[in-house]
C-alpha positions as CSV (number, residue, x, y, z in Angstrom):
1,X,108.2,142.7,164.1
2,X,111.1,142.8,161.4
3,X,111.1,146.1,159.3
4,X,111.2,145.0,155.6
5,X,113.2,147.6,154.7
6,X,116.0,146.7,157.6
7,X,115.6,142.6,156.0
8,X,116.5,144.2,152.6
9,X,119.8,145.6,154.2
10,X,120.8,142.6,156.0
11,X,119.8,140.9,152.3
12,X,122.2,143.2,150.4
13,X,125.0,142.5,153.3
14,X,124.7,139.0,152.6
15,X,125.3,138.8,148.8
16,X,121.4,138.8,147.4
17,X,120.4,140.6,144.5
18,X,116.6,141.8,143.7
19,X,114.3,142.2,140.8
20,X,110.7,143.2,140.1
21,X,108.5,141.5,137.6
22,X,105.7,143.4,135.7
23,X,103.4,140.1,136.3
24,X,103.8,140.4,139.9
25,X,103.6,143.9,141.4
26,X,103.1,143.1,144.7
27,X,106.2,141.0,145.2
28,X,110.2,140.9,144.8
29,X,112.5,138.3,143.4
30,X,115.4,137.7,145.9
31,X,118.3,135.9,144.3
32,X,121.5,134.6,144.8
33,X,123.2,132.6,142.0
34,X,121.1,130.3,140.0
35,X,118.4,130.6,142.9
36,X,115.2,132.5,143.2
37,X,112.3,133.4,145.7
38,X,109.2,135.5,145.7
39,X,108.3,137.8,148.7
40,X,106.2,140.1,149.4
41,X,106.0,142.5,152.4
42,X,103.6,141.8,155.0
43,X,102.5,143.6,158.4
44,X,105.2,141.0,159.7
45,X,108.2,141.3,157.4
46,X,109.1,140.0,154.4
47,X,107.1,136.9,153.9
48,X,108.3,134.1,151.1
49,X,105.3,133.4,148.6
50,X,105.3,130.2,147.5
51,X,108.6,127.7,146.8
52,X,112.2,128.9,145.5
53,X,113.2,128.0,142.2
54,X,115.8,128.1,140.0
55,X,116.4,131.2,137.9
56,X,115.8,130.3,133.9
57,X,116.1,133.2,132.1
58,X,113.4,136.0,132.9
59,X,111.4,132.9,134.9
60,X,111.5,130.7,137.4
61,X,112.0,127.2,136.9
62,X,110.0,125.2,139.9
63,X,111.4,121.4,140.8
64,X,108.9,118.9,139.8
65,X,109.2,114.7,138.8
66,X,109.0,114.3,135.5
67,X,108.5,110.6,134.8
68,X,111.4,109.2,137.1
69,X,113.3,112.2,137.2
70,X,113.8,115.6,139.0
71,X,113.8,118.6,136.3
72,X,113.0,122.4,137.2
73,X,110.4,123.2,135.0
74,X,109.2,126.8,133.2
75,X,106.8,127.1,131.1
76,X,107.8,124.5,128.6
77,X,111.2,124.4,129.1
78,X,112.9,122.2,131.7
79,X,116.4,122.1,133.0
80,X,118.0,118.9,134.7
81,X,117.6,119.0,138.6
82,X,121.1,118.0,139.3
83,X,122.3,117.2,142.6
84,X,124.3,119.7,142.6
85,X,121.3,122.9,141.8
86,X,118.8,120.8,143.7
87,X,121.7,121.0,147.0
88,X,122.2,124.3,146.3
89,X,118.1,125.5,145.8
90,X,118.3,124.2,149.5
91,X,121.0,126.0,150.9
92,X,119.4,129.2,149.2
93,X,115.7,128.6,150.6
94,X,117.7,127.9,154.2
95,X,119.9,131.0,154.0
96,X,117.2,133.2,153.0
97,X,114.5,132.0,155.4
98,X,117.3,132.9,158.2
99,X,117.0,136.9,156.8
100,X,113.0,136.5,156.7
């Protein structure tokens, strides 16, 4: 059973960076770059809550279709889902389910 404090460590080691939000007590915002996840610690480690996103200011911008196009939405601002920040969402959600 992973240690969450031990997954934090190997987080650090690998170039993440964490904040808290006021909204969400429970949980902490992992991020690398542009890209961010939720987790919260569970009896069996760090566990991801819901999908990664990309990081838009003090929120996080989820990847939704708009119409017939990919856009990471917040709120009501969106931001163009590029190939580029939609490849690298998925290298961030793969490198950091590795760590979880």
């Amino acid at each position: 059973m992973p240690d969450p404090s031990e997954q934090l460590q190997r987080l650090v080691e690998a170039g993440f960076s964490f904040q808290t939000f006021e909204r969400f007590p429970r949980s902490l915002g992992i991020l690398k770059g542009d890209c961010i996840a939720l987790v919260e610690p569970t009896p069996e480690g760090l566990k991801m809550i819901g999908t990664p996103g990309w990081r838009m200011g003090e929120v996080m911008g989820v990847l939704v279709t708009q119409g017939d196009r990919q856009v990471f939405q917040a709120k009501g601002e969106a931001l163009e889902a590029t190939p580029e920040r939609v490849e690298g969402l998925a290298r961030f959600r793969a490198e950091l389910a590795s760590f979880l």
